[in-house]
N, C-alpha and C positions, 0 to 999 in steps of 0.2 A: 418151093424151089429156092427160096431165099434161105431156110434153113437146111438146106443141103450145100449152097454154094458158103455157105460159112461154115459148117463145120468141114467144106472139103478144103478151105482155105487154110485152118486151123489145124489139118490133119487130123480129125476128130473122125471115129467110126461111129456113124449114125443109123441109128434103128428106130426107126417109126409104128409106136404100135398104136392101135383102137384099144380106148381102155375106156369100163363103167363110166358111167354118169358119176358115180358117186367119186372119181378120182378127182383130187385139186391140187396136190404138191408130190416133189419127187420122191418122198417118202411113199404114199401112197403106192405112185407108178412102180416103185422099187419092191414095194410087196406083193404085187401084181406080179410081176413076172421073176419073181425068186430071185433078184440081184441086192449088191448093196446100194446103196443111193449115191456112194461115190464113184459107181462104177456107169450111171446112167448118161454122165456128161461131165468131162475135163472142164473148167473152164477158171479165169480169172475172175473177180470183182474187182471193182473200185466205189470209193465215196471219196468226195472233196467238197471240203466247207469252208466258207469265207468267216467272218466274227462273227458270223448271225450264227442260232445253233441248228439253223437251216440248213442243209446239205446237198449234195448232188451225190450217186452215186450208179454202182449197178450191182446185179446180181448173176445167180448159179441156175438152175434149171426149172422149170414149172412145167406141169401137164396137165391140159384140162381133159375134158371130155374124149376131147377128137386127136390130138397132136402134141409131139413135144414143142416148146416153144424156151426162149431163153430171155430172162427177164430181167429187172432193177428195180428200186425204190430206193424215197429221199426223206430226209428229217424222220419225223415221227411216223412217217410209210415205212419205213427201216425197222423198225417191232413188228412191224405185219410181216414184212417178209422175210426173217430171219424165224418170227414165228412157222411160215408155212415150209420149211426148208433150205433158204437163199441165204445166201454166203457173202458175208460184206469185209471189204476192207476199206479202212476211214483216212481219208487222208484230213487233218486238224491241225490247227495249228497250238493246241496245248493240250495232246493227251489226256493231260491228269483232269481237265476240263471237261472233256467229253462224255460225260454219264449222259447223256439221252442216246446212245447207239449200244446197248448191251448185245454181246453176241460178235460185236465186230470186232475187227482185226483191225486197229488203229497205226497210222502212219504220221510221222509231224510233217509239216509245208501246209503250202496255202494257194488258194486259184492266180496269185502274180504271177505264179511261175509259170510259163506253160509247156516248157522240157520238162517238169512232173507231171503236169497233167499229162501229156502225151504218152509218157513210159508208164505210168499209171494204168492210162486206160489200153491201153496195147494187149491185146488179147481178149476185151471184155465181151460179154455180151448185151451190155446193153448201159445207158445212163439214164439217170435224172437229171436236171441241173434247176435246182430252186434255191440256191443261197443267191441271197435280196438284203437289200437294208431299207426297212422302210420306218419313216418317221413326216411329220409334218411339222414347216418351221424351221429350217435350217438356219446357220449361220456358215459365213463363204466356205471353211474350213468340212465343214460338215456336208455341204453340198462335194464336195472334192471326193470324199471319203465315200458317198452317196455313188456317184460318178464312177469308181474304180468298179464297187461290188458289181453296179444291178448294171451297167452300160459294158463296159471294159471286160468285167469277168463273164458277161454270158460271150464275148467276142471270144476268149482266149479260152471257156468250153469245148463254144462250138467247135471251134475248128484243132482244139487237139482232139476231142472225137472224129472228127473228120480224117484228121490225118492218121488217126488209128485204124480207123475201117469199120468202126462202131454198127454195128446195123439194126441200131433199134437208140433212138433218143427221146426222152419225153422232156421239153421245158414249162416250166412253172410261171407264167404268164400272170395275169391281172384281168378281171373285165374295168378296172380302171384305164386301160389303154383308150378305150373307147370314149372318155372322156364324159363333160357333163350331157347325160342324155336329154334332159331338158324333160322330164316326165315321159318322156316314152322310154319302152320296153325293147331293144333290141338284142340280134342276135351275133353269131361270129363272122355274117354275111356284111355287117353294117361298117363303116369305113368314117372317118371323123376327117370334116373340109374344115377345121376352124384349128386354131394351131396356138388357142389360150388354155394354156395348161392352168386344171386346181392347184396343182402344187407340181414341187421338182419333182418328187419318186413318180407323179403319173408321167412329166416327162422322161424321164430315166426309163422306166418300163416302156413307154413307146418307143423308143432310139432300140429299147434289147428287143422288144417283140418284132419289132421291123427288120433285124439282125436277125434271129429266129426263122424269119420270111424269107429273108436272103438266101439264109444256108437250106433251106426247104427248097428253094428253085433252085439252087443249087445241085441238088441229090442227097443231100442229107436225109435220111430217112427219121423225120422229127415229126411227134404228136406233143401240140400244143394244149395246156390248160389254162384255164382262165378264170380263178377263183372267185366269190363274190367277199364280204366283209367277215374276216373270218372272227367268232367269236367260241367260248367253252373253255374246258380245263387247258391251263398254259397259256390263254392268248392272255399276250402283254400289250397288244394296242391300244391306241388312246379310246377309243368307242368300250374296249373290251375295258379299260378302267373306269369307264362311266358307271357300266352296268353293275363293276363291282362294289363301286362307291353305294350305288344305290341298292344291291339288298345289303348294304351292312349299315344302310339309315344314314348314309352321307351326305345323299346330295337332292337336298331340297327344291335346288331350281335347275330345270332343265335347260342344259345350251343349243341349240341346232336341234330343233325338235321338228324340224321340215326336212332336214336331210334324208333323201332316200338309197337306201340300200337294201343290197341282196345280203341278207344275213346266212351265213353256211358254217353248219355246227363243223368243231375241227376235226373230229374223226369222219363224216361223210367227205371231207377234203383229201383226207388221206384214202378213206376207199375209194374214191373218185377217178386218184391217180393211178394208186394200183389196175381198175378198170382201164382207165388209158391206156395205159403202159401195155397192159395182156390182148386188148380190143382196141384200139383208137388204130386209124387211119394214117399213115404217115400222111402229112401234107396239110391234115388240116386239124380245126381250134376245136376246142369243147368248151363250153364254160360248165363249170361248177359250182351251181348256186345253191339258195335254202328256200327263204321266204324273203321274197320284196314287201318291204315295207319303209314306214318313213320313222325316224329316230321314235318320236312320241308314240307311235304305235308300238315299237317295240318295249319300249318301259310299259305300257299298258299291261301289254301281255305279262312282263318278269312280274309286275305287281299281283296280276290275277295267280301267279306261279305263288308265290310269296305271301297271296291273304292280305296285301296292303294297296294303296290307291297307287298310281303314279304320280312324280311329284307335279306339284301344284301351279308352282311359278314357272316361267319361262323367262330364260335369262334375254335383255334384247339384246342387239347387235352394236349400239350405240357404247356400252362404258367398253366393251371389245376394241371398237375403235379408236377410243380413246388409250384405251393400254398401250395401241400398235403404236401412238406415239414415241413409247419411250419404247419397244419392244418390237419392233420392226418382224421379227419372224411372226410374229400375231396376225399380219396380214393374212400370210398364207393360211394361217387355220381359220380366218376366215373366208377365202375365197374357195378352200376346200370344202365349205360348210353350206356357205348362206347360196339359198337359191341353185342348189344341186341334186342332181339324182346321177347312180352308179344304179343302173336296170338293165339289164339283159335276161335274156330266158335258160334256161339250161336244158331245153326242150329236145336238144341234136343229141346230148349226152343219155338223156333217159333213155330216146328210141336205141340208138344206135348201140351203146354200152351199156344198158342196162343199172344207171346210175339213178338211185333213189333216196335222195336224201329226207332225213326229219322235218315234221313242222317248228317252226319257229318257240312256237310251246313245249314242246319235246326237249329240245334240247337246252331250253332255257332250264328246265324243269331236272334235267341231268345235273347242269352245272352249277346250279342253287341252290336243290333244293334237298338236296343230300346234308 
């Protein structure tokens, strides 16, 4: 019914067929029943990205098994789905910049605006919105700049989606919202009574995920993900430069080797969302995990990938705190560090979406051992 009341919004003529098992994009559906694939559904795209090469955007048509449906994808989900037939246009704010979006139809601006976003997504069928800045250690200026992307731009998404008429939104979330789990495992039912933030970006993503929740009781038709520690080809995070330091024989003493995280290789991140996006529930969370594990276990394992030990030393906390003397962001990557676990389960997304991500070794073993 939802996809009849928008495409009769749209003035679109809609035709519902039953098509094979084996059908997955409008390609497919288009050969099936002898049309072009531009003739199976009108529609606009959008993508809009902040400095991160992370992006929000949406897409053109998809058919699974049973139904048409009309779809999106964000950052490197954007190869997936211009792969499977889906139509992107990029809104950037430096063109000549944007080589991670091939296939797309690039526009300059940036998510401040949100008279572009609005005229943008006017007409789409669907968004992402995952452009984020994350880092640990700020300084005021940076915190500012933290503050616009991940709080302020999911505000001025949502609701030019909303003011669009958007009927399908997936945001890009964190199970870092959920704060330190203190060794337990939970899930997107679990709600955090303590209001000590590890660092700014998990506060930043709490203020947008609680935004997120707003516009959902709202009527926003919004499926939330909630990644665990994303690591593999491209991750530039600090965790993701440890691991690199260490197969290239860098780094002999391990820092925060109690840290616990959900490590989640970054392509099951991106099919995770696309599953969302085609299956997730408006209204509610998925998390997106890999393998819970705690920092030392995971060099364990790169080493057993690699034929070498893990390293040996373990840096303490002590000349750390010492540094934070003269270096006051140092705190924070320690408070983000010592005596913390990021656990939750990804248990709602398996059942429900069909989401299967790698073991921890797998995909250590992709991104190293090539």
């Amino acid at each position: 019914m939802a996809v009849r009341a928008h495409a009769a919004q749209r003035g679109l003529e809609l035709r519902i067929e039953r098509f094979p098992a084996g059908t997955r994009t409008a390609e497919d559906a288009a050969r099936a029943i002898g049309v072009q694939v531009g003739q199976i559904v009108k529609s606009l795209v959008f993508v809009a990205g902040a400095e991160t090469f992370v992006v929000l955007c949406s897409g053109a048509a998809r058919v699974d098994e049973a139904k048409l449906a009309l779809v999106a994808g964000a950052g490197n989900v954007a190869r997936r789905l211009v792969a499977r037939g889906d139509t992107l246009r990029a809104l950037v704010r430096d063109p000549d910049r944007a080589r991670g979006l091939p296939g797309a139809e690039l526009v300059r601006g940036d998510l401040a605006n949100p008279d572009a976003l609005r005229a943008g997504m006017d007409g789409t069928d669907a968004v992402i919105h995952g452009a984020a800045m994350y880092e640990i250690g700020l300084d005021r200026a940076q915190r500012e700049r933290m503050l616009d992307a991940n709080v302020r731009g999911t505000a001025h998404v949502l609701s030019a989606a909303k003011a669009a008429g958007v009927p399908r939104v997936v945001y890009i979330s964190t199970i870092a919202v959920f704060g330190n789990t203190h060794g337990q495992v939970v899930d997107e039912t679990f709600r955090r009574t303590d209001q000590d933030y590890t660092s700014y970006y998990e506060e930043t993503k709490v203020k947008a995920h609680e935004i997120a929740d707003g516009f959902a009781a709202d009527g926003l038709p919004i499926v939330i993900v909630q990644p665990g520690q994303v690591y593999g080809p491209g991750d530039h995070s600090g965790f993701g430069g440890l691991l690199t330091s260490f197969a290239r024989g860098r780094l002999p003493v391990l820092p925060f080797p109690e840290l616990g995280l959900n490590l989640t290789f970054v392509d099951d991140i991106a099919g995770g969302i696309v599953l969302a996006l085609d299956r997730g529930a408006p209204g509610r969370s998925y998390v997106m995990g890999g393998e819970i594990v705690r920092a030392e276990d995971a060099f364990a394992t790169l080493g057993r990938v690699l034929g070498r030990g893990a390293p040996r030393w373990h840096l303490p906390y002590a000349p750390l705190r010492l540094a934070a003397l003269a270096r006051p962001q140092l705190r924070e990557v320690i408070s983000s560090a010592k005596g913390v676990t990021f656990w939750a389960t990804d248990a709602r997304a398996r059942a429900e979406l069909g989401y299967a991500p790698r073991t921890l070794e797998a995909g250590l073993r992709a991104t190293y051992a090539t």
